[in-house]
N, C-alpha and C positions, 0 to 999 in steps of 0.2 A: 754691586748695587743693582736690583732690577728695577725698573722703572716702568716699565706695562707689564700684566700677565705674564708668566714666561719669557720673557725677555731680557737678555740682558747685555751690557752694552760691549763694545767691543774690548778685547785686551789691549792696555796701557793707560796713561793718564787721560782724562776728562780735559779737552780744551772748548767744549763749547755748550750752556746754558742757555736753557728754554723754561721759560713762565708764563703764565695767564697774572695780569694786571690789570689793575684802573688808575687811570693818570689824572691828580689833581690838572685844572685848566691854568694855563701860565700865569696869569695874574696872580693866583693863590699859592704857584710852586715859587715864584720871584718872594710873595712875600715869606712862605715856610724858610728858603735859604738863605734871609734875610734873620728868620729868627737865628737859625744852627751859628752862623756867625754872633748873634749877640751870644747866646750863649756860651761859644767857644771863650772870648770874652771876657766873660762875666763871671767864668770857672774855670776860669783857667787852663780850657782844654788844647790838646795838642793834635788831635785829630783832625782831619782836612773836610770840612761843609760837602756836603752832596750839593754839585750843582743843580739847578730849581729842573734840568730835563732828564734828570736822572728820579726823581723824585716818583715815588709811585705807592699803590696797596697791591701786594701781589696777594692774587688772588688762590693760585695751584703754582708750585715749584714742581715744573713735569719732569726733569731730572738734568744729570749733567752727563754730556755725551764726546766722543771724540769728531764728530761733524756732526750735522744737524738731520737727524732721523725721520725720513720720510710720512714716515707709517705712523710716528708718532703726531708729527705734523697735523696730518690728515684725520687722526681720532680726534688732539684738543680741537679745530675747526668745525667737527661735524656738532662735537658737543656744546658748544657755544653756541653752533648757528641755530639749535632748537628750541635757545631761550631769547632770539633777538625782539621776542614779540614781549617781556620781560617789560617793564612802567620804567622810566625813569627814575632815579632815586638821589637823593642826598646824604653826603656824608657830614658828618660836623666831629672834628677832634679838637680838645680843645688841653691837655695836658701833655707834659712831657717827661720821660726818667729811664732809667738807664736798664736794660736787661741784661739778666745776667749771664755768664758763662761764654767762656774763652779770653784771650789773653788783652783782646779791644773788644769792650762789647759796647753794641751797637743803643745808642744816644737815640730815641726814639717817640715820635709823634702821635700818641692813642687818644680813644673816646670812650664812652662807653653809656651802658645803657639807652636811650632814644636816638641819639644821638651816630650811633654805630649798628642798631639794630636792621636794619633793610640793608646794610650791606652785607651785615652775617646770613642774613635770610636769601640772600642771592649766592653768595659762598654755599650756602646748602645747599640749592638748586643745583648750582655746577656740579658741588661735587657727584651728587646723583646723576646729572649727565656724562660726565664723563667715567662713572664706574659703567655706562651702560656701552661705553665703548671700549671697554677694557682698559683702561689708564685707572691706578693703583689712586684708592682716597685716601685726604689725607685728613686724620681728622684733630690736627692743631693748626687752629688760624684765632687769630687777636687781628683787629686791622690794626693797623701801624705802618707811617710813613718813617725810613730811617733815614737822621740827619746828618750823622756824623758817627764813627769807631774811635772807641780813647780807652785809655789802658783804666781812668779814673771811672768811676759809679757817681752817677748826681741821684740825689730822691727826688720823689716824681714833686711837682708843682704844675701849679695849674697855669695857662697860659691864655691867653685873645681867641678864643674859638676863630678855625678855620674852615668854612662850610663851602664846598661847591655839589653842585650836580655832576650824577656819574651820569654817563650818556653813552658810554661803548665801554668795551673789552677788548685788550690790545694784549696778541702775543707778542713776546719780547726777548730778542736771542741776544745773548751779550758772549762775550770771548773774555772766557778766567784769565783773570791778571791784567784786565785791561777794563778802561775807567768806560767804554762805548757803550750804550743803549740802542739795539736797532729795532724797530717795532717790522713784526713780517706780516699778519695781517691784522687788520681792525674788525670791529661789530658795532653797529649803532644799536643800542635798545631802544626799546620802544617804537619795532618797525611792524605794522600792519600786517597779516600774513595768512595766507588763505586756509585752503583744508591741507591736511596732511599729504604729503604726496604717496603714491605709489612705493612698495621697497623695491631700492635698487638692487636689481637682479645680481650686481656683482656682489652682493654682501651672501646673498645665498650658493651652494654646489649643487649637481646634477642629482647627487645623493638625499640632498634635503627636498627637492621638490618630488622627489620619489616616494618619499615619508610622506610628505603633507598629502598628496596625493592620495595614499592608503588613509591618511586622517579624517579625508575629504569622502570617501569613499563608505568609511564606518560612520560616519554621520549624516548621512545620505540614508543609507541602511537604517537606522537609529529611526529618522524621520517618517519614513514611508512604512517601512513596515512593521514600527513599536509603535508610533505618535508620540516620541519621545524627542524633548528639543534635537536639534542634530547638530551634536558637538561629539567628535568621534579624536579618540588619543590612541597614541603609538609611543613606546618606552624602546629605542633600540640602544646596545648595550656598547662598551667602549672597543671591543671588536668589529663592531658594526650590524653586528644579528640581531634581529625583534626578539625582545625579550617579552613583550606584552601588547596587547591593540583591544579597544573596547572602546564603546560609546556611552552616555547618557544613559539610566538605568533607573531613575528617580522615580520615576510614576511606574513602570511597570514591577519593582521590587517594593515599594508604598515609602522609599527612605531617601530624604534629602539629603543624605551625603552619597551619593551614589552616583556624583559626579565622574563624567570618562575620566579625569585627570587621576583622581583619589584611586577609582577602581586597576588604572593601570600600576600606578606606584607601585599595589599592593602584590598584582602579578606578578609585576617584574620581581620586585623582594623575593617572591616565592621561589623564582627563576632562577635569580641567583643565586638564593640562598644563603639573604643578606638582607638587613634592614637598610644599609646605607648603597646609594644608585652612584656611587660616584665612576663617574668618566662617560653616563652614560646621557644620553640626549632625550628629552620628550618634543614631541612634534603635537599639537592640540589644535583645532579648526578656528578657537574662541580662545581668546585672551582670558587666563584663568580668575575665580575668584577668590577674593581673600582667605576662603577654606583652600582652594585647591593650591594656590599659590604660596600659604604655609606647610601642605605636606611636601611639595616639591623643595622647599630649605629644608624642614627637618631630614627631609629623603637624603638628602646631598643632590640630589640631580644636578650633574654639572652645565646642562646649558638646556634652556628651554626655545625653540623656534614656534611661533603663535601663525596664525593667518589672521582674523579680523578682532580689531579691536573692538573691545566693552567698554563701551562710556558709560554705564549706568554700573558694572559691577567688577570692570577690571583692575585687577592687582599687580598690574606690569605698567603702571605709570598712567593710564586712563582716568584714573579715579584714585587709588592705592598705591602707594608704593613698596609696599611687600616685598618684591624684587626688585627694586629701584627704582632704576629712570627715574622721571621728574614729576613722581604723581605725588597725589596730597598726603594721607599721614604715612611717613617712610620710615619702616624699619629697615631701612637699609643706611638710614644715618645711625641707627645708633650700633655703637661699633662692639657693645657685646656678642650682636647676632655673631652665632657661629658657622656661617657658612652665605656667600651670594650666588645668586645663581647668573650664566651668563645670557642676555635675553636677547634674542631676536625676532621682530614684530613686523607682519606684513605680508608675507609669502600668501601668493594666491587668494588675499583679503576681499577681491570681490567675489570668487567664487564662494567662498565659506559665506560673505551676507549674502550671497545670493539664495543661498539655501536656508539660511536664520530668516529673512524677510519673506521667502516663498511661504514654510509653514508656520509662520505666526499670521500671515495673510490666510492663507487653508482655514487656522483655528476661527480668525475672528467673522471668517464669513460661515463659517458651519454653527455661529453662534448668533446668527443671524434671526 
């Protein structure tokens, strides 16, 4: 079983599980364990009640490991901590019935419609963060508290709706074959949170700032001596060689797709002698937009590294989610697309607005 990109867990049996969950407030888990007992009950079941601190929605099943995976650790963290700023929300479940498949299936707590919608809407968001950290989506979730495993099936009936506020996110490592829940870190949502910070240097190589570098260099060029935005792209290929480099082209050819991003795809294709880029890397000054962010999926481009983000036209989670992360309309949730790209945003992002603000200042005052 792999569990992030490329990865996969060490040889022999899984002795330790990691999840992202929302834990009803104990008032509400006292009274949920309160019902799994009537019902045992009531039906005659023979399965033993999930004590109320066991009680949870899990939110991502990040996988099952033989210790508890560093690396892994440290992606679900990053991805959670970029939605703490995320509203407060409510859940309300208010029936119960039995799911199917395997030899105990799990006696189980659901909602649906108004009542379950904001936490599916938050399940979406995650999943989008954490595809942007490399951790595998998953794209089945129902929320559902389980109450109890019985060899028996009940049909669903309706029950006393149970409403709390979700207010954090809690990762949760439990040890197979054993009944213990340990939470390793928490998130409070709905925390205040300033501008986006700076990327950390340790996410980028010596290699990638090399690239952006020459990105920074072509759109530089682009600016001064076409008058052309100064958005400059590099395609290097999974060898490591430049397969293509060009800027911005739009005014000086009279054609709006003649975006640096579009026009390198097409080079590099050339280069290769291939329509599909797979293994190879784009480097672009500007967070692409939604044209250029869908040739880089259909390309296969296997990872894109950005310098400055586009709030008005970005398709890496700025505005769009075209290649995930947590922007607004994402085709990265729906799970027919055939290919994601892997994103990283940030490298050198004041020098690139440095040069987007210098000549759109140029323009507006020669328009003076």
């Amino acid at each position: 079983m792999s569990d992030l990109f490329g990865q996969t867990p060490d040889e022999g049996p899984a002795t330790d599980r990691l999840f992202l969950a929302v834990l009803p407030d104990e008032a509400t888990a006292r009274e949920m364990e309160a019902l799994a007992h009537d019902l045992q009950r009531r039906h005659g079941l023979n399965g033993r009640p999930q004590t109320w601190d066991r009680l949870h929605i899990t939110l991502h099943h990040l996988g099952d490991f033989r210790t508890i995976p560093q690396n892994v650790v440290d992606a679900a963290s990053r991805a959670v901590s970029s939605l703490v700023a995320t509203p407060t929300f409510d859940v309300t479940l208010d029936r119960v019935l039995s799911f199917r498949g395997g030899e105990h299936k799990p006696l189980v707590l659901v909602g649906e419609g108004k009542g379950t919608a904001p936490i599916e809407a938050f399940q979406r968001q995650l999943q989008r963060a954490l595809v942007r950290y490399s951790i595998k989506p998953d794209p089945r979730f129902k929320p559902h508290v389980t109450l109890l495993r019985d060899r028996k099936s009940i049909a669903g009936e309706a029950v006393a709706p149970f409403r709390w506020t979700v207010g954090e996110v809690v990762l949760v490592h439990s040890l197979l074959g054993h009944t213990r829940h340990t939470p390793l870190a928490r998130w409070s949502l709905g925390v205040s949170v300033g501008p986006p910070e700076a990327a950390d240097p340790a996410e980028f190589t010596d290699t990638d700032g090399r690239w952006m570098q020459r990105a920074l260099a072509l759109a530089a060029q682009a600016g001064e001596e076409l008058d052309e935005v100064p958005v400059g792209a590099v395609v290097v290929g999974p060898d490591g060689a430049l397969l293509a480099e060009t800027s911005n082209l739009a005014g000086d050819r009279h054609d709006p797709s003649a975006h640096a991003e579009l026009l390198a795809v097409a080079a590099a294709g050339k280069a290769l002698g291939n329509k599909r880029l797979t293994g190879c890397t784009m480097y672009v000054s500007l967070e692409p937009c939604p044209m250029c962010a869908s040739a880089l999926v259909h390309a296969r481009v296997s990872r894109l590294v950005f310098a400055a983000a586009s709030p008005k036209t970005g398709a890496a989670g700025s505005l769009f989610g075209v290649l995930g992360d947590y922007g607004g309309a994402d085709l990265a949730d729906d799970h027919r697309h055939n290919h994601r790209v892997v994103v990283k945003g940030g490298l050198m992002a004041d020098e690139a607005g440095r040069l987007l603000s210098d000549w759109f200042r140029r323009k507006r005052d020669a328009a003076r």
